[in-house]
C-alpha positions in Angstrom: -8.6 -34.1 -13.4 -8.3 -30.3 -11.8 -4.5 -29.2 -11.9 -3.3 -26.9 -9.0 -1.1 -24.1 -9.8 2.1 -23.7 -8.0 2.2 -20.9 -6.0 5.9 -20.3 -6.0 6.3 -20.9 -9.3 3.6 -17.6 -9.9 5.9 -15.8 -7.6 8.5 -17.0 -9.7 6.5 -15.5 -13.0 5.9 -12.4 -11.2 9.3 -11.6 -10.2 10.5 -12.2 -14.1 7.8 -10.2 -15.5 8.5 -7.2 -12.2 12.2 -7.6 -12.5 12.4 -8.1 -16.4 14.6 -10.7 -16.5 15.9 -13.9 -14.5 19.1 -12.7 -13.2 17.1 -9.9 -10.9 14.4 -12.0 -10.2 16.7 -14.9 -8.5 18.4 -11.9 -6.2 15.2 -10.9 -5.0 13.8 -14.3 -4.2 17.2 -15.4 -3.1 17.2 -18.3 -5.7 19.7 -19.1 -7.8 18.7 -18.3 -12.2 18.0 -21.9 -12.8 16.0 -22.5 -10.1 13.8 -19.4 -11.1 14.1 -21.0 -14.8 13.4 -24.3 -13.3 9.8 -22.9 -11.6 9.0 -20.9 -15.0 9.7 -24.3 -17.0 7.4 -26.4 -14.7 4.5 -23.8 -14.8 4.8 -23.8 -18.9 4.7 -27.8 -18.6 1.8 -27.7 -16.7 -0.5 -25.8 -19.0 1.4 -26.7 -22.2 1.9 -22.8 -22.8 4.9 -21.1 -23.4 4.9 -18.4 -21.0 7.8 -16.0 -22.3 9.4 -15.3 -25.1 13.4 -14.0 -25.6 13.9 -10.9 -27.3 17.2 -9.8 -27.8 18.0 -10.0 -24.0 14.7 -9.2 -22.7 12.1 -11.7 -21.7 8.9 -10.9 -22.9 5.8 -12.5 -22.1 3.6 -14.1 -24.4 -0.5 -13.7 -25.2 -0.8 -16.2 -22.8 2.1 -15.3 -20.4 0.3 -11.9 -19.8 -2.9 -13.4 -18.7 -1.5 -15.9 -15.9 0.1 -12.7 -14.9 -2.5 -10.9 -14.4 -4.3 -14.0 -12.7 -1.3 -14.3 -10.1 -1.3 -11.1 -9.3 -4.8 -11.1 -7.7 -4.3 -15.1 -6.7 -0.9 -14.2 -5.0 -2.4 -10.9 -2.6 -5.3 -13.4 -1.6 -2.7 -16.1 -0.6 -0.8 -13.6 1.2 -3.4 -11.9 2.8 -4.7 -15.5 4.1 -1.2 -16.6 5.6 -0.4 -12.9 7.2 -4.1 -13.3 8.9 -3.9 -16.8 10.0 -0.3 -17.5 10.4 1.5 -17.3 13.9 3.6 -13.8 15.9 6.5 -13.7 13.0 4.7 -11.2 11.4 3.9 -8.9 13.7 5.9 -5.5 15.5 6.8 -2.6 13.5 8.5 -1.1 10.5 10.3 2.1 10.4 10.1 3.5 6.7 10.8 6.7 4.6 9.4 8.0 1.6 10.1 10.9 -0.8 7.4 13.4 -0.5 6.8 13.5 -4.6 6.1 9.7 -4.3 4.0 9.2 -1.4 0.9 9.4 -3.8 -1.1 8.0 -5.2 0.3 4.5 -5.0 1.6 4.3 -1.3 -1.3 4.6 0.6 -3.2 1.9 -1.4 0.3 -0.5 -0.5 -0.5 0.2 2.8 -3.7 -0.1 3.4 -3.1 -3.8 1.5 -0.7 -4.6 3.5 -2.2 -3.6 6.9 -5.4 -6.0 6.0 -2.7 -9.2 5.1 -1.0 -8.6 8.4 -3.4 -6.7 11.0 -0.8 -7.3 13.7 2.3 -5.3 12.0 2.5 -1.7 12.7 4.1 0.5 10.1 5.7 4.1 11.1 5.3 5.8 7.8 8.2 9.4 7.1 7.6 11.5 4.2 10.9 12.7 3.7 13.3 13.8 1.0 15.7 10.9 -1.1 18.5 12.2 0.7 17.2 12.1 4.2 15.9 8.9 3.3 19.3 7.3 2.8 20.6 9.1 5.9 18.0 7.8 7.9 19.0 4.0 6.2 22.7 4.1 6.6 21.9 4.9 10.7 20.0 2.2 10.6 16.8 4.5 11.9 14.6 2.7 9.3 14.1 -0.9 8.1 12.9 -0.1 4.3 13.3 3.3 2.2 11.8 3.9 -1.3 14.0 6.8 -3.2 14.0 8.6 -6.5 17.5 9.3 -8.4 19.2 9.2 -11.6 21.4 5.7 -10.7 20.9 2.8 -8.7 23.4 1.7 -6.3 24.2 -1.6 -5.8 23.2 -1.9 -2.2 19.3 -0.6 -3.6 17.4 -2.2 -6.4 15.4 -0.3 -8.9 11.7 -1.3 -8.5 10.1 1.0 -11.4 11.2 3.8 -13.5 9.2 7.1 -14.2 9.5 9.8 -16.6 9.7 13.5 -15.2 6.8 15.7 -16.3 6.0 19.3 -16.2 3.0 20.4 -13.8 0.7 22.7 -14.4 -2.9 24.3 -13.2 -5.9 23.2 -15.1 -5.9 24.6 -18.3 -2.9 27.3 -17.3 -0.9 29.4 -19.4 1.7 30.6 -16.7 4.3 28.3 -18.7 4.2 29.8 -22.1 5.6 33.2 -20.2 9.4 34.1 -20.4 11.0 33.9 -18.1 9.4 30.7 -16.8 8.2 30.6 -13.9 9.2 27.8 -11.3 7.8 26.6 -8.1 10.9 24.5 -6.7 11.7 22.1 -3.8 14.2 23.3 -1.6 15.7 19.7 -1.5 14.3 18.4 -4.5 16.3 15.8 -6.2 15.1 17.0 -9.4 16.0 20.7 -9.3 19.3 20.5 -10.8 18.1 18.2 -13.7 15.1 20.9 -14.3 17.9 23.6 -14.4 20.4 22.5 -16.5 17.5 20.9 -18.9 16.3 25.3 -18.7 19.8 26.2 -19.7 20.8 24.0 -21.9 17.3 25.0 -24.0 17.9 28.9 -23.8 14.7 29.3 -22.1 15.2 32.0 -18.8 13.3 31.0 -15.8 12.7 32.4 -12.4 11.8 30.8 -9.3 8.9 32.0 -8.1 8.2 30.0 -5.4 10.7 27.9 -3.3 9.6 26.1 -0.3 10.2 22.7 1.9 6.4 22.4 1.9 4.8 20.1 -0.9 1.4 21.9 -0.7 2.8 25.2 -0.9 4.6 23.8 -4.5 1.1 22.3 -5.4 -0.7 25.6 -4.2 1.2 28.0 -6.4 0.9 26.1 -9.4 -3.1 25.1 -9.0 -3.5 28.7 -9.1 -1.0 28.8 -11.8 0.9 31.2 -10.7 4.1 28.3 -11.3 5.1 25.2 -13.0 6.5 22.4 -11.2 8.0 19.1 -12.1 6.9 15.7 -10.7 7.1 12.2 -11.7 4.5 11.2 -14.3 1.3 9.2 -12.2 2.5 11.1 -8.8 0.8 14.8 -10.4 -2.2 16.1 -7.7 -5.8 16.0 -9.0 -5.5 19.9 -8.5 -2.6 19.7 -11.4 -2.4 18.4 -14.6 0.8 17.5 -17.1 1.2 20.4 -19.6 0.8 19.5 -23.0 3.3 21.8 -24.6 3.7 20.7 -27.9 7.8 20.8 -27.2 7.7 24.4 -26.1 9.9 23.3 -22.8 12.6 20.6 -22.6 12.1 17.0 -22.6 13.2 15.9 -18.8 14.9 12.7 -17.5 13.4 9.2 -16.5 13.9 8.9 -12.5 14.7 5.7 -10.9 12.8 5.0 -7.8 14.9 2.5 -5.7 13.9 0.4 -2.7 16.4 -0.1 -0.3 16.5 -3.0 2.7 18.9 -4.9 4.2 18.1 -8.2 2.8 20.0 -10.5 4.9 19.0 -8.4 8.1 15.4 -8.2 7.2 12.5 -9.9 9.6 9.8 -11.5 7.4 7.1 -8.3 7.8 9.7 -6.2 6.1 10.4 -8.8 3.0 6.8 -8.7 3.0 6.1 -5.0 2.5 9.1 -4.9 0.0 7.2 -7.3 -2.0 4.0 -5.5 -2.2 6.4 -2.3 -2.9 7.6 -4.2 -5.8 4.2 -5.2 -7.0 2.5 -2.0 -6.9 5.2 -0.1 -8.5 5.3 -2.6 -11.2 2.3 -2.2 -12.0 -0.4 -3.6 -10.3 -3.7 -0.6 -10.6 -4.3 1.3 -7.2 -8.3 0.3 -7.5 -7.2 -3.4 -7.3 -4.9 -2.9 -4.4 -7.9 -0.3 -2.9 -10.5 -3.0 -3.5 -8.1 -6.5 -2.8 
């Protein structure tokens, strides 16, 4: 006899594996931790597998645990690409959001574009902004979801993936073995203080050569390499490359990138969207989302 796999009980495996752990994964799904550990059980009773593994605190997924998630991810973005085309008018109108220039590539447009196919009759007003726009525009209440990148999270945001900082430069460039180094900075980058104080605290002098609002003026200056820049690592334009140098500048900080929405406010498009935020930061490849 076939067995049928639960499909909230995957979204239940998902959210441990995204979340890494339980207690996050029953505040996003707004279940309690034994109901989450109820759903994990009865998908591990089904297929006689055990699923995760505890490791210290963490929950770790086993050999066989990584393959059912790999499985749900693609099974889970068919099922909701089937229920946003054939469902009725709840998912449809439009979402206001804001995104931080630095992360708006490569992985947004892909989360888009997915998302557009599973619900054709939502309409989604896209902002490339800075983080601390962003969370202006949220507190007005100007925009229904925000993704932002900073050191912490607060407790009205959740964390949905973490990224080390990396230093940007042209194609095979030498501008960043000069003293002093020279910087192409954000005027309102959340990272330039970080960059600085990582500068100083190394002894190594630095200039900024190049300080704009405008992303492709950063990017310009350093294809040319006429700069270095610092981005989050994944997020670097094909015109750019991380600079391998062999400890020659400072190690830089891992960045948080937070997704904020009012959850108890929030009409089901806007869960929805949140959801594939959380899934393609976590980890799910841009080709699959591109080709889903």
């Amino acid at each position: 006899m076939k067995r049928n796999l639960d499909m909230t009980a995957l979204r239940a495996l998902l959210s441990v594996q995204d979340q890494g752990g339980v207690t996050r994964a029953a505040s996003v799904l707004n279940l309690t931790q034994s109901a989450v550990s109820m759903q994990i059980k009865r998908l591990e009773d089904s297929l006689g597998l055990a699923l995760f593994e505890r490791r210290g605190r963490a929950m770790v997924p086993t050999a066989a645990g990584e393959q059912l998630i790999s499985y749900a991810r693609r099974m889970l973005s068919l099922n909701d690409e089937v229920v946003g085309r054939l469902t009725d008018a709840d998912l449809s109108g439009e979402i206001r959001i804001a995104v931080p220039y630095d992360i708006v590539t490569p992985i947004i447009p892909p989360i888009l574009q997915a998302y557009q196919r599973a619900y054709p009759r939502m309409k989604v007003q896209l902002q490339a902004t800075h983080t601390r726009n962003a969370r202006e525009m949220f507190l007005k209440g100007t925009c229904d979801l925000i993704l932002t990148t900073e050191d912490q999270c607060p407790p009205e945001a959740e964390t949905i993936a973490e990224r080390p900082l990396v230093w940007i430069g042209a194609h095979g460039g030498s501008c960043w073995k000069e003293r002093p180094l020279r910087l192409a900075v954000g005027r309102y980058c959340a990272f330039r203080e970080g960059v600085i104080r990582a500068l100083d605290g190394a002894g190594i002098a630095w200039v900024a050569a190049v300080e704009s609002e405008s992303d492709r003026t950063l990017e310009a200056a350093v294809t040319c390499d006429m700069a270095v820049h610092t981005l989050l690592a994944g997020t670097e334009p094909a015109s750019t490359e991380q600079i391998d140098h062999g400890g020659a500048l400072p190690e830089l900080t891992r960045q948080k990138i937070n997704l904020y929405l009012r959850r108890n406010e929030a009409a089901p498009g806007v869960l929805a969207l949140a959801q594939m935020m959380r899934e393609g930061w976590a980890g799910q490849t841009v080709a699959k989302l591109a080709a889903a």
